[in-house]
PDB file of N, CA, C and O in Angstrom:
ATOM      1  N   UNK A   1       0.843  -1.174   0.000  1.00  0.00           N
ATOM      2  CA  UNK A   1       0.000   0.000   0.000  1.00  0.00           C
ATOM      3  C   UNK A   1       0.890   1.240   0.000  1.00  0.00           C
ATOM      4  O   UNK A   1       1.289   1.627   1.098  1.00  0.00           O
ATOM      5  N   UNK A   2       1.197   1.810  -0.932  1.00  0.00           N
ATOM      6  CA  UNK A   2       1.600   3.393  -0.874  1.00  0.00           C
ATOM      7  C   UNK A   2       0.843   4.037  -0.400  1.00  0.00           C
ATOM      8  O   UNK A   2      -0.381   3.904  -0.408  1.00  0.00           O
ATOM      9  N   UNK A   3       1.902   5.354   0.398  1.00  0.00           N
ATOM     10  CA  UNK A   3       1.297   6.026   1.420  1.00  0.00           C
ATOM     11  C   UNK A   3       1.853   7.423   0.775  1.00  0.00           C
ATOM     12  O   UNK A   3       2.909   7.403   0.144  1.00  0.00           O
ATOM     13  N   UNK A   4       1.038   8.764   0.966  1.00  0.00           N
ATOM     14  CA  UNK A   4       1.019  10.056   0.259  1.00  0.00           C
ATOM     15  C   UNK A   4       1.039  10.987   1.748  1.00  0.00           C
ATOM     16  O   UNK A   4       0.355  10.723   2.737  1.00  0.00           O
ATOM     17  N   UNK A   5       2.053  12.187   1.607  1.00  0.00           N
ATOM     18  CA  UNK A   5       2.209  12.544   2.727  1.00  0.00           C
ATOM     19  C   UNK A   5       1.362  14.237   2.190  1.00  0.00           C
ATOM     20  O   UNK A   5       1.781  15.008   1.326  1.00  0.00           O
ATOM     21  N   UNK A   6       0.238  14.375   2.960  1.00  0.00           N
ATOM     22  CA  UNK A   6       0.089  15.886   2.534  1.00  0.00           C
ATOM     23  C   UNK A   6      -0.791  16.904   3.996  1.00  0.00           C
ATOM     24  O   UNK A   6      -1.662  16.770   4.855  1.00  0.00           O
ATOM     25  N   UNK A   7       0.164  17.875   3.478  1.00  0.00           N
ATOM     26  CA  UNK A   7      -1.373  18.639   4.832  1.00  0.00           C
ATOM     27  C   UNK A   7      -0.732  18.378   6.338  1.00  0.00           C
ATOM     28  O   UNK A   7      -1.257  18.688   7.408  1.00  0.00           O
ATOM     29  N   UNK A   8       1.046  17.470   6.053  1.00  0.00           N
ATOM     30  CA  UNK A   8       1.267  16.707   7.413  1.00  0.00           C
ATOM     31  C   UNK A   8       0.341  15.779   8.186  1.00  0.00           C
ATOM     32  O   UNK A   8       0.243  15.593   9.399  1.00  0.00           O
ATOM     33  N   UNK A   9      -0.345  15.219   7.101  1.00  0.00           N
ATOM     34  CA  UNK A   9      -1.250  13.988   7.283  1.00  0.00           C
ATOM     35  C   UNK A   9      -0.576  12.816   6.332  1.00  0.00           C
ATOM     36  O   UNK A   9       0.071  13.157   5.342  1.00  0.00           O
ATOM     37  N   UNK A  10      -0.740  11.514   6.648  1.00  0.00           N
ATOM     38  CA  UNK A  10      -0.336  10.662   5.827  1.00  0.00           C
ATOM     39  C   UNK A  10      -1.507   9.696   5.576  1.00  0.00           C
ATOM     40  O   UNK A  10      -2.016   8.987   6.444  1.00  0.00           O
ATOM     41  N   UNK A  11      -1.994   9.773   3.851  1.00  0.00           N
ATOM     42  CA  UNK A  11      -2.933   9.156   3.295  1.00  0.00           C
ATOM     43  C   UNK A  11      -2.365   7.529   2.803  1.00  0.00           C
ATOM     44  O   UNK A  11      -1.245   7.382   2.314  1.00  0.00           O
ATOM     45  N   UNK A  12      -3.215   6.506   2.996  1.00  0.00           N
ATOM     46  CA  UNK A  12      -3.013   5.247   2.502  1.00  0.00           C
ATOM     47  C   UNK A  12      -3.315   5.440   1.215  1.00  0.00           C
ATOM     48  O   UNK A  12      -4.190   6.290   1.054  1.00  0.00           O
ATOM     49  N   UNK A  13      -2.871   4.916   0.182  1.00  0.00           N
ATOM     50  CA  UNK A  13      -3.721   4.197  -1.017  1.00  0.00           C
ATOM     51  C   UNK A  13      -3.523   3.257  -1.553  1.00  0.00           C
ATOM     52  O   UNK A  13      -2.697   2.896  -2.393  1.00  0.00           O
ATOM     53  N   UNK A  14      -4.562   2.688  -0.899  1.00  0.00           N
ATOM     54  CA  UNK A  14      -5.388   1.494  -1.203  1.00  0.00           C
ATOM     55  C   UNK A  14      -5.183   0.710  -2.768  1.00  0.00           C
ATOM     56  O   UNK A  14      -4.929   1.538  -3.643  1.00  0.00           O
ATOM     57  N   UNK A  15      -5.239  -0.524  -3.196  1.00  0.00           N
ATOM     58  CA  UNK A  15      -5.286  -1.529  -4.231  1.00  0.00           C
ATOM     59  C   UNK A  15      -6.600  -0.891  -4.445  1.00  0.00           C
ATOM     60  O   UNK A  15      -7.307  -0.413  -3.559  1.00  0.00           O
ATOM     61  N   UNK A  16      -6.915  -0.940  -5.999  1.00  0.00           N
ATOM     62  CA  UNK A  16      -6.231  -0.731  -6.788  1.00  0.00           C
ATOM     63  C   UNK A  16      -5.951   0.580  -7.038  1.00  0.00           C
ATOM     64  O   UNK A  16      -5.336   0.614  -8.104  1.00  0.00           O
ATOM     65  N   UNK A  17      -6.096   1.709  -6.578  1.00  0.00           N
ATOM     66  CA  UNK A  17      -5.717   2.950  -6.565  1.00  0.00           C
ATOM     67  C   UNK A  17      -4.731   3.593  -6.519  1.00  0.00           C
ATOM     68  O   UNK A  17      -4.600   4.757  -6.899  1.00  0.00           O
ATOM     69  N   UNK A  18      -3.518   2.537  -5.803  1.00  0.00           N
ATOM     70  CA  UNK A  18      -2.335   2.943  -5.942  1.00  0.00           C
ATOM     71  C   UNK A  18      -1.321   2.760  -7.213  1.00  0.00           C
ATOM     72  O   UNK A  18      -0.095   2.864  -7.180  1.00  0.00           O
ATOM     73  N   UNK A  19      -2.143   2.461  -8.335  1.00  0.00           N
ATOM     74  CA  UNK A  19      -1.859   2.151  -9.562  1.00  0.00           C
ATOM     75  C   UNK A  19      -2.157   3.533 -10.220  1.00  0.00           C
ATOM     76  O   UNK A  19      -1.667   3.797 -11.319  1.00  0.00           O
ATOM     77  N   UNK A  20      -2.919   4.377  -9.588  1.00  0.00           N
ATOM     78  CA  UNK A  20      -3.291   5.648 -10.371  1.00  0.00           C
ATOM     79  C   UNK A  20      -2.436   6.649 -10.839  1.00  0.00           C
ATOM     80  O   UNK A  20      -1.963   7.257  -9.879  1.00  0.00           O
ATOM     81  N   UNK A  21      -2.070   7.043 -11.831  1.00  0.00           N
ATOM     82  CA  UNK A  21      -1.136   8.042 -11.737  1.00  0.00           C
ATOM     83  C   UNK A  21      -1.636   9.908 -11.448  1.00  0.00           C
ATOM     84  O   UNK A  21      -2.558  10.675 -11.725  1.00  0.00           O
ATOM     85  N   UNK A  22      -0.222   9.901 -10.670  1.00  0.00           N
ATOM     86  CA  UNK A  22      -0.786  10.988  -9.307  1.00  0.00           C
ATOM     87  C   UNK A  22      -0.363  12.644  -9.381  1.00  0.00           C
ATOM     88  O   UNK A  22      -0.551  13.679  -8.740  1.00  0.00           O
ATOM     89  N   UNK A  23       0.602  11.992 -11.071  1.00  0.00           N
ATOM     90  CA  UNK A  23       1.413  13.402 -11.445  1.00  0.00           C
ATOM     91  C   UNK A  23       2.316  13.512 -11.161  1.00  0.00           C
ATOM     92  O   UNK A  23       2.698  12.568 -10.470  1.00  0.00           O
ATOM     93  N   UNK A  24       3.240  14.491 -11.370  1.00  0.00           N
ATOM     94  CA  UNK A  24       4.431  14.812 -10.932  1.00  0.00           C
ATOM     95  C   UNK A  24       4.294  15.424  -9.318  1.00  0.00           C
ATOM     96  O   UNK A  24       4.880  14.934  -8.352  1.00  0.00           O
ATOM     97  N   UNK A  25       3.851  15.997  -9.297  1.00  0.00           N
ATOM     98  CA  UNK A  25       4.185  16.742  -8.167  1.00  0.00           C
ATOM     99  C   UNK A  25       2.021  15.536  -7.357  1.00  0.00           C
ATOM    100  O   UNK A  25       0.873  15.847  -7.674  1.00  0.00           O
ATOM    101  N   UNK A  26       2.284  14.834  -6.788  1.00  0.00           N
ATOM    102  CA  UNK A  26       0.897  14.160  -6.178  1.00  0.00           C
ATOM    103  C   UNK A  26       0.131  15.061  -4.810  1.00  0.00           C
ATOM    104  O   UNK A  26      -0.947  14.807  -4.273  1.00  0.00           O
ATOM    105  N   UNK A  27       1.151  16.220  -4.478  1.00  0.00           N
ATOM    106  CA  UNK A  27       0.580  16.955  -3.549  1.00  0.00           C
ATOM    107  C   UNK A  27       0.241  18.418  -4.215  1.00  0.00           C
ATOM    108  O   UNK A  27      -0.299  19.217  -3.451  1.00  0.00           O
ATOM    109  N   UNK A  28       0.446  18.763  -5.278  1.00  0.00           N
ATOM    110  CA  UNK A  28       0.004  20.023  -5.705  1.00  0.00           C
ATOM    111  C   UNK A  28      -1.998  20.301  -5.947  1.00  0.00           C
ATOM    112  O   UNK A  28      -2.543  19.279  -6.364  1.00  0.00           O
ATOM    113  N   UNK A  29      -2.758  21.252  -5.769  1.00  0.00           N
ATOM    114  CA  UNK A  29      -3.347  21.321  -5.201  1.00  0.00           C
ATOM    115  C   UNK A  29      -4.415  21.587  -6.800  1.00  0.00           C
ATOM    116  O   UNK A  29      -3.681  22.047  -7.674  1.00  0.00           O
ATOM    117  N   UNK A  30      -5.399  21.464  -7.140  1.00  0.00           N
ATOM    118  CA  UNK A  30      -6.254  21.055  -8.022  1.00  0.00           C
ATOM    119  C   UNK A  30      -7.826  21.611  -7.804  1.00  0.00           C
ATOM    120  O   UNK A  30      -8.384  21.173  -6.798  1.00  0.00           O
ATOM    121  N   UNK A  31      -8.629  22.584  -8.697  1.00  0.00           N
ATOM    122  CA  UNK A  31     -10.176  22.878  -8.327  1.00  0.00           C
ATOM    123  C   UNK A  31     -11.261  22.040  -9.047  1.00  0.00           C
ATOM    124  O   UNK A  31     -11.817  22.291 -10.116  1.00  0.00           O
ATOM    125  N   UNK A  32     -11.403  21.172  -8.361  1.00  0.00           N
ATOM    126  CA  UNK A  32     -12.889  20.327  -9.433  1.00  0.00           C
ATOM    127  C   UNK A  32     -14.132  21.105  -8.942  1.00  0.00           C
ATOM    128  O   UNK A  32     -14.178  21.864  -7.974  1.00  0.00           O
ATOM    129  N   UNK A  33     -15.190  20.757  -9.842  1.00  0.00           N
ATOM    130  CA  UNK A  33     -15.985  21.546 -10.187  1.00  0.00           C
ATOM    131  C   UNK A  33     -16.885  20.553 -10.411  1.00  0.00           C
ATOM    132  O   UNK A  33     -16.758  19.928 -11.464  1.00  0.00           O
ATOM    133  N   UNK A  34     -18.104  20.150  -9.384  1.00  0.00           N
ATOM    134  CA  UNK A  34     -19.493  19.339  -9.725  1.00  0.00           C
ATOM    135  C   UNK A  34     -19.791  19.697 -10.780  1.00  0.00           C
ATOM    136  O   UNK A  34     -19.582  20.840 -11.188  1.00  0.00           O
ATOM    137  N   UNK A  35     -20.308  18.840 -11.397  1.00  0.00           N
ATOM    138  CA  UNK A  35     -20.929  19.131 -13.168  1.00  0.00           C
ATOM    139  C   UNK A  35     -22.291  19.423 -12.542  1.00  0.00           C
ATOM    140  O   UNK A  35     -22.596  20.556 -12.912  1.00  0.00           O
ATOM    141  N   UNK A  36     -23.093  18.999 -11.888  1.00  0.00           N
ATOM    142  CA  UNK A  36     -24.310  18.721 -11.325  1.00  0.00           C
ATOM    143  C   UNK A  36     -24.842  19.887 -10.295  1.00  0.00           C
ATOM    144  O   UNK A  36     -26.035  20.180 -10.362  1.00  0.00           O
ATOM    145  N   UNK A  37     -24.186  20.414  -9.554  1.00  0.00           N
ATOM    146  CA  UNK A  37     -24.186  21.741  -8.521  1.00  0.00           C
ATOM    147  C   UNK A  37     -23.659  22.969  -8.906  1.00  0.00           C
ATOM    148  O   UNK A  37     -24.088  24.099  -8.670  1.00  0.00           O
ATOM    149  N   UNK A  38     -22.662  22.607  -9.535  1.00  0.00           N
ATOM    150  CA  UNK A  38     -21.474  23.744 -10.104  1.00  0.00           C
ATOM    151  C   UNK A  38     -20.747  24.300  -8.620  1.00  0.00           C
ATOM    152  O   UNK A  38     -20.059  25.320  -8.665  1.00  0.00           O
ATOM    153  N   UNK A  39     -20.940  23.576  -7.326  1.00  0.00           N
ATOM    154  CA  UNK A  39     -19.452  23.740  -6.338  1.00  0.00           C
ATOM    155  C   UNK A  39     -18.535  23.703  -6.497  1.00  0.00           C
ATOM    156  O   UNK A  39     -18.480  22.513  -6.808  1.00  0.00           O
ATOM    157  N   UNK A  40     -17.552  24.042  -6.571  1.00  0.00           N
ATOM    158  CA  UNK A  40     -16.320  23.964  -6.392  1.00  0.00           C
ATOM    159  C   UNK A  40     -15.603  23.656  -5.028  1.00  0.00           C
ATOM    160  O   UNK A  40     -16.037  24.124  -3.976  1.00  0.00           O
ATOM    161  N   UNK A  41     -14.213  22.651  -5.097  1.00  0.00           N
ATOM    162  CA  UNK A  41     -13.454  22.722  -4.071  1.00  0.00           C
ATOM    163  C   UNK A  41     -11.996  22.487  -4.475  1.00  0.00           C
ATOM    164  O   UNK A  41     -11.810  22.749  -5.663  1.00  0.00           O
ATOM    165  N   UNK A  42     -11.042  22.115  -3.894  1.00  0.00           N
ATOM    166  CA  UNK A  42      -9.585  21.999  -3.794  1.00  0.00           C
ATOM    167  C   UNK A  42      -9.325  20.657  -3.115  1.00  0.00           C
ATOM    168  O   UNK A  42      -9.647  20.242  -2.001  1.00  0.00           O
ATOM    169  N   UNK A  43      -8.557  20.032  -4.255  1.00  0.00           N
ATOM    170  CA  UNK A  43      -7.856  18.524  -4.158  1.00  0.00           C
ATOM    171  C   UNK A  43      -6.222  18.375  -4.265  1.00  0.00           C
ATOM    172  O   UNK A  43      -5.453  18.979  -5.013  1.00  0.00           O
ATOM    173  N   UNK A  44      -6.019  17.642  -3.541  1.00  0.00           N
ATOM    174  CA  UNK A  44      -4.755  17.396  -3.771  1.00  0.00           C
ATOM    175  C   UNK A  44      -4.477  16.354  -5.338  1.00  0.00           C
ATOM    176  O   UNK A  44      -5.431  15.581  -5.424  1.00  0.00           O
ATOM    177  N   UNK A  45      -3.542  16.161  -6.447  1.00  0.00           N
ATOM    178  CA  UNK A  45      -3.558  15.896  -7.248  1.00  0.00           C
ATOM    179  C   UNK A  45      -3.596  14.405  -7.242  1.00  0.00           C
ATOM    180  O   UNK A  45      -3.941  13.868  -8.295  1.00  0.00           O
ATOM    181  N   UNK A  46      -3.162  13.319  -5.766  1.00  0.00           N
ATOM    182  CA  UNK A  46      -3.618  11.831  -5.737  1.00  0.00           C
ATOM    183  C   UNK A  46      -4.810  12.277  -5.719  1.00  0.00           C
ATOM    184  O   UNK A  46      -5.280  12.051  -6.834  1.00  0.00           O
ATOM    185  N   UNK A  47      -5.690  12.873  -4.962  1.00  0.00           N
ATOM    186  CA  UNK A  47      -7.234  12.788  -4.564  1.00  0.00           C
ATOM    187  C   UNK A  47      -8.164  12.894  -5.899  1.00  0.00           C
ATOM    188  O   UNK A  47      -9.129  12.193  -6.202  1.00  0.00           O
ATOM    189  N   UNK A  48      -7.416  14.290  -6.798  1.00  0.00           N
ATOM    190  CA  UNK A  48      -7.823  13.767  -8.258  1.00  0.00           C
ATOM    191  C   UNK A  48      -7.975  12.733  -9.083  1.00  0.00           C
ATOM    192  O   UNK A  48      -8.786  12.397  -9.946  1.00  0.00           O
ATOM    193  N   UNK A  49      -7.039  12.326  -8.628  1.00  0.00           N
ATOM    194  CA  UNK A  49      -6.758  11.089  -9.829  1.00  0.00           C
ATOM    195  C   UNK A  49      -7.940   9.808  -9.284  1.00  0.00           C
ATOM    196  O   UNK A  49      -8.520   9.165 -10.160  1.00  0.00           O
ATOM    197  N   UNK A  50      -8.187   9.555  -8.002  1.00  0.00           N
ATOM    198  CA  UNK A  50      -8.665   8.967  -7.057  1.00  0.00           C
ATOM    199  C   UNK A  50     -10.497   9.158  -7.837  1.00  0.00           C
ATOM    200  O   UNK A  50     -11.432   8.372  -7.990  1.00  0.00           O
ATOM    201  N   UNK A  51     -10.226  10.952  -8.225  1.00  0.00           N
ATOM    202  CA  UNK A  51     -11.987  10.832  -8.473  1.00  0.00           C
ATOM    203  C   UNK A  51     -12.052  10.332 -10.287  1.00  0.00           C
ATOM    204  O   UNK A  51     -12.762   9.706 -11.073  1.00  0.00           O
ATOM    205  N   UNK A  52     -11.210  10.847 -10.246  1.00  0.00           N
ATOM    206  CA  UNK A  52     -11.303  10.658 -11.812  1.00  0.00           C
ATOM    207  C   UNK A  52     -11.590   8.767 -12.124  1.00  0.00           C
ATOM    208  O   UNK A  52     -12.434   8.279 -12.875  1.00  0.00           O
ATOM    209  N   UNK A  53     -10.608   8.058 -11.294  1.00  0.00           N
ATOM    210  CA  UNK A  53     -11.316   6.833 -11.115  1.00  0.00           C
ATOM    211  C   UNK A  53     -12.259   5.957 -10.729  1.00  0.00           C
ATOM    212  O   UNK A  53     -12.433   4.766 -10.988  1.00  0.00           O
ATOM    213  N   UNK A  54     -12.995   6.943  -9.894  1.00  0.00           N
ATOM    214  CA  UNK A  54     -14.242   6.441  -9.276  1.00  0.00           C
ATOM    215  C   UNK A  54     -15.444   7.187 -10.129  1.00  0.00           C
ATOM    216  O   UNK A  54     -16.613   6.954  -9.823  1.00  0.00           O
ATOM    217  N   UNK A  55     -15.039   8.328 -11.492  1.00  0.00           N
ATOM    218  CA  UNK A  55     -16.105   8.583 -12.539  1.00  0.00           C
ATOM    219  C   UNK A  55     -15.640   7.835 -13.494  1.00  0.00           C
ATOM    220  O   UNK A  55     -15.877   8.130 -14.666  1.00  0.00           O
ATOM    221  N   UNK A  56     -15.205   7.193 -13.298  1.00  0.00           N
ATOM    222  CA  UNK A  56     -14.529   6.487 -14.846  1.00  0.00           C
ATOM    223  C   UNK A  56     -14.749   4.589 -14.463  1.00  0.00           C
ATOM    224  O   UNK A  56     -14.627   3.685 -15.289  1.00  0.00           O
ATOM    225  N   UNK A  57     -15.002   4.479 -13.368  1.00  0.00           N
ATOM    226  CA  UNK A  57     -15.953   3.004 -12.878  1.00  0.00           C
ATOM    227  C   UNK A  57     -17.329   3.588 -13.027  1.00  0.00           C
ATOM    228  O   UNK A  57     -17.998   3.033 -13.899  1.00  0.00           O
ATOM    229  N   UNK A  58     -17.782   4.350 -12.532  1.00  0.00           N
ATOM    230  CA  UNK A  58     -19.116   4.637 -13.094  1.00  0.00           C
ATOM    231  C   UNK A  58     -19.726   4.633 -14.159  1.00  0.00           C
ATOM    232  O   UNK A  58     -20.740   4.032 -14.512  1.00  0.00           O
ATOM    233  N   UNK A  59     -19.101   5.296 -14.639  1.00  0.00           N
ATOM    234  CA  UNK A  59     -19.225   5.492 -16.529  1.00  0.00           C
ATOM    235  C   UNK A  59     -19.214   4.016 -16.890  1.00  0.00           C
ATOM    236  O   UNK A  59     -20.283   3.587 -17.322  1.00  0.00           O
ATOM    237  N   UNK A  60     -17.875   2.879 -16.763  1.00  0.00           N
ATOM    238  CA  UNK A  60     -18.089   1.645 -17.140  1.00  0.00           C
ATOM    239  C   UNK A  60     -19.312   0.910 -16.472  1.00  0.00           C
ATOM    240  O   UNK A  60     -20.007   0.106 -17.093  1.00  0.00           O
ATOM    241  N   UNK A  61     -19.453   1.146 -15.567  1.00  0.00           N
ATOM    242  CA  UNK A  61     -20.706   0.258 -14.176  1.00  0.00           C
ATOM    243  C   UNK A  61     -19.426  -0.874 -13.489  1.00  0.00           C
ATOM    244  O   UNK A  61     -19.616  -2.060 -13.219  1.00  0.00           O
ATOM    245  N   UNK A  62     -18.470  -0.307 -13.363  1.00  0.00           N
ATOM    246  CA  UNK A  62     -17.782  -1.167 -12.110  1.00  0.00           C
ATOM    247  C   UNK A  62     -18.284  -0.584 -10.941  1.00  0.00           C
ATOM    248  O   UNK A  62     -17.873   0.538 -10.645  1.00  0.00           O
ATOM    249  N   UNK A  63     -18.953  -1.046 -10.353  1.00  0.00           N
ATOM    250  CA  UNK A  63     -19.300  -0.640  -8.960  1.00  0.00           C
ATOM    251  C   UNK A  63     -18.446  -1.029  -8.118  1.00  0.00           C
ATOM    252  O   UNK A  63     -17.613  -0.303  -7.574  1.00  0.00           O
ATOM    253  N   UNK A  64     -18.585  -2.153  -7.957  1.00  0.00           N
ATOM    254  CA  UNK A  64     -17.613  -2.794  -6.957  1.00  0.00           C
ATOM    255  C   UNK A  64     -15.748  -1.373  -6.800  1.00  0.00           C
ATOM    256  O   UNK A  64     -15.399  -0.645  -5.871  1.00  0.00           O
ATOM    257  N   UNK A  65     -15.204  -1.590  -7.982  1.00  0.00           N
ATOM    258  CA  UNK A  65     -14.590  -0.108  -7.756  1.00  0.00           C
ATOM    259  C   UNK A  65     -15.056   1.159  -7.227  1.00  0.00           C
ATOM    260  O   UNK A  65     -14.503   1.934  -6.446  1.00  0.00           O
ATOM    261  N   UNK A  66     -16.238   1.220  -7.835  1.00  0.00           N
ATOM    262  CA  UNK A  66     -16.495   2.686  -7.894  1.00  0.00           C
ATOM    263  C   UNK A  66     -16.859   2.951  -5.892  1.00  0.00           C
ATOM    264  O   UNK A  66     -16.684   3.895  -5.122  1.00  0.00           O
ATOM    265  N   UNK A  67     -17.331   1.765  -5.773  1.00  0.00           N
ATOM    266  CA  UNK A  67     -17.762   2.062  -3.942  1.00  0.00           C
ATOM    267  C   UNK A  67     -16.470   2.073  -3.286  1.00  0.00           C
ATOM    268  O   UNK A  67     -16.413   2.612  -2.181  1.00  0.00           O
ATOM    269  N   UNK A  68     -15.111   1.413  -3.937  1.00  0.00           N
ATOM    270  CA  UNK A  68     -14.174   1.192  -2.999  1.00  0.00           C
ATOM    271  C   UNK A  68     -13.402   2.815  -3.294  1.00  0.00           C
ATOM    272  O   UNK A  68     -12.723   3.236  -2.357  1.00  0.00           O
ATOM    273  N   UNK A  69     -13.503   3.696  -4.551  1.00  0.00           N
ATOM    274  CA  UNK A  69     -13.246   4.838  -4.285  1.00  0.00           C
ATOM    275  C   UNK A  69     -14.510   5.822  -3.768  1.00  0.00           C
ATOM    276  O   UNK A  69     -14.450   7.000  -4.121  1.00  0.00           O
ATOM    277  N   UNK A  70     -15.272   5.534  -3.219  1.00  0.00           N
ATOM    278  CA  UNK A  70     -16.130   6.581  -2.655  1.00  0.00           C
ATOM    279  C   UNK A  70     -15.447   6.294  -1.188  1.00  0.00           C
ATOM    280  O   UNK A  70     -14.812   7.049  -0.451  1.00  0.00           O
ATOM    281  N   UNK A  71     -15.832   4.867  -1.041  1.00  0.00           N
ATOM    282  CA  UNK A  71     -15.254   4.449   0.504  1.00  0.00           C
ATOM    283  C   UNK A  71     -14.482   5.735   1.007  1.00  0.00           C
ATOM    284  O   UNK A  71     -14.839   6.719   1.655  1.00  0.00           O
ATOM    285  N   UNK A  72     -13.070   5.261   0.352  1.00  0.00           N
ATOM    286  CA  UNK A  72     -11.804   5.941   0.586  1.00  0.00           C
ATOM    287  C   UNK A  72     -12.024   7.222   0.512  1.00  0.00           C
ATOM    288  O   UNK A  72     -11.938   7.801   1.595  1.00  0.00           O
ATOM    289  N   UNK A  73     -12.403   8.181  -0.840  1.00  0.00           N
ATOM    290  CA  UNK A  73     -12.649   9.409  -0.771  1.00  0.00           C
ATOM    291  C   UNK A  73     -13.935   9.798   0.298  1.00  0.00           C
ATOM    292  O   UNK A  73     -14.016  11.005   0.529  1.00  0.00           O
ATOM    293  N   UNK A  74     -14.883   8.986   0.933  1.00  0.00           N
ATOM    294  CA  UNK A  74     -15.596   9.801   2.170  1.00  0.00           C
ATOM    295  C   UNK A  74     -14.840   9.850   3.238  1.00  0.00           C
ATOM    296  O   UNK A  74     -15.240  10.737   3.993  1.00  0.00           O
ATOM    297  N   UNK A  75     -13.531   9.050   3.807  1.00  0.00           N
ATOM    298  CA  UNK A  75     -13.360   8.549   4.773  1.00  0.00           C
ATOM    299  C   UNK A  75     -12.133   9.685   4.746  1.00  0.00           C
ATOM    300  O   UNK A  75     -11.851   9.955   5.914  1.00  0.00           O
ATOM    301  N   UNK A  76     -11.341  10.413   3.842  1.00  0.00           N
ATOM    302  CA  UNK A  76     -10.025  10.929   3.876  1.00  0.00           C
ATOM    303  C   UNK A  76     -10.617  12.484   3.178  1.00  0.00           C
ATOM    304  O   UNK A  76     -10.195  13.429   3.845  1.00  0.00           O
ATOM    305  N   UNK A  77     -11.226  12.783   2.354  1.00  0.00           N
ATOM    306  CA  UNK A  77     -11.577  13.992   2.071  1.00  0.00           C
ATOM    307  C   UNK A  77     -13.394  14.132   2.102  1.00  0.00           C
ATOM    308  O   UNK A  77     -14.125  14.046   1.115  1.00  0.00           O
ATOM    309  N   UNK A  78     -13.797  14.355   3.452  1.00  0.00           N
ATOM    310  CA  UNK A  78     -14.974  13.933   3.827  1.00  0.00           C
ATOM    311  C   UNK A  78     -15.726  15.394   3.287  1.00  0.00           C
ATOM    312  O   UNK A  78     -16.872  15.475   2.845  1.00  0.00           O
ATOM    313  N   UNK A  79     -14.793  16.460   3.445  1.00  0.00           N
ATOM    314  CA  UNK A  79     -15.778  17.391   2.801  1.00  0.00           C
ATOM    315  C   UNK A  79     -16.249  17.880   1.375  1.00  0.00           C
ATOM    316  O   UNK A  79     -17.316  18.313   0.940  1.00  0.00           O
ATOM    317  N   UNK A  80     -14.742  17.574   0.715  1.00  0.00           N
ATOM    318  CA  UNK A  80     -14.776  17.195  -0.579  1.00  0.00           C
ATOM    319  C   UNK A  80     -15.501  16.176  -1.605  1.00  0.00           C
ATOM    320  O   UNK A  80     -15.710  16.247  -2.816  1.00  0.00           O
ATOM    321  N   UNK A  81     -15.817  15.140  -0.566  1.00  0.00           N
ATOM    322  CA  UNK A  81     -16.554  14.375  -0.836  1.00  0.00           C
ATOM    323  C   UNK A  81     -18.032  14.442  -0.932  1.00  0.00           C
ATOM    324  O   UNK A  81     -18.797  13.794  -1.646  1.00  0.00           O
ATOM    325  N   UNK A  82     -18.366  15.762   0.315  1.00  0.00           N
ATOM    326  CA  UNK A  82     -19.570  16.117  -0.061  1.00  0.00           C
ATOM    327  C   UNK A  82     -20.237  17.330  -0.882  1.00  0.00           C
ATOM    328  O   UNK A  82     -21.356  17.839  -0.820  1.00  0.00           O
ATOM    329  N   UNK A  83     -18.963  17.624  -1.777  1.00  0.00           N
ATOM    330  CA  UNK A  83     -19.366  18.552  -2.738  1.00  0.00           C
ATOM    331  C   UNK A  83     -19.751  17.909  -3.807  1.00  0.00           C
ATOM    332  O   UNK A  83     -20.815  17.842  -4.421  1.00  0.00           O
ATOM    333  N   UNK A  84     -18.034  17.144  -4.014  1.00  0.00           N
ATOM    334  CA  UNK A  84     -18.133  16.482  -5.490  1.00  0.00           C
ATOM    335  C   UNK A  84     -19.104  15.036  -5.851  1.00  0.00           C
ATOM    336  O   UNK A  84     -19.789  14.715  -6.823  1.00  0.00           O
ATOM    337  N   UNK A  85     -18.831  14.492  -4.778  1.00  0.00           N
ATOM    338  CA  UNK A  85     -19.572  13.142  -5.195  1.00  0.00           C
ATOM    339  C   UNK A  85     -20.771  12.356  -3.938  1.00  0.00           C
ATOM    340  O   UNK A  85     -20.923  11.150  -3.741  1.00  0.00           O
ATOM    341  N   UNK A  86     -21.326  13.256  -3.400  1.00  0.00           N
ATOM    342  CA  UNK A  86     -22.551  12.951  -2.524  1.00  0.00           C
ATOM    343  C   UNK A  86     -23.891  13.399  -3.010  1.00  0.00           C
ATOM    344  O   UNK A  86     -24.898  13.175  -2.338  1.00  0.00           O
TER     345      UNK A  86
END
């Protein structure tokens, strides 16, 4: 399990997520934008990549993925989580 240090917090990531690529710089800081609300918030660039994979199991209908990145993204960016994907 690779571990991401940001915020002076240290994030797990989890199989299969730690396969994601996280960018060069995985702590530089990122604004997504609900398609659905039009909120905005600020991600770190793993946490991106993190959503981008849990819309991109959706889109296919992997669920089984797609719950194991909601899991993770409610549990580590809980507020972010309730902009972008709650």
């Amino acid at each position: 399990m690779n571990t991401i240090t940001y915020n002076d917090k240290t994030y797990k990531i989890p199989k299969p997520f730690e396969e994601c690529y996280f960018g060069k710089n995985p702590t530089e800081e990122h604004t997504i934008t609900n398609p659905y609300s039009n909120q905005s918030t600020t991600i770190p660039a793993f946490a991106v990549a993190i959503y981008d994979a849990i819309k991109g199991a959706e889109y296919e209908q992997d669920y089984d993925l797609m719950q194991k990145g909601l899991d993770w993204f409610s549990r580590n960016f809980t507020k972010q989580y309730m902009i972008l994907l709650d």
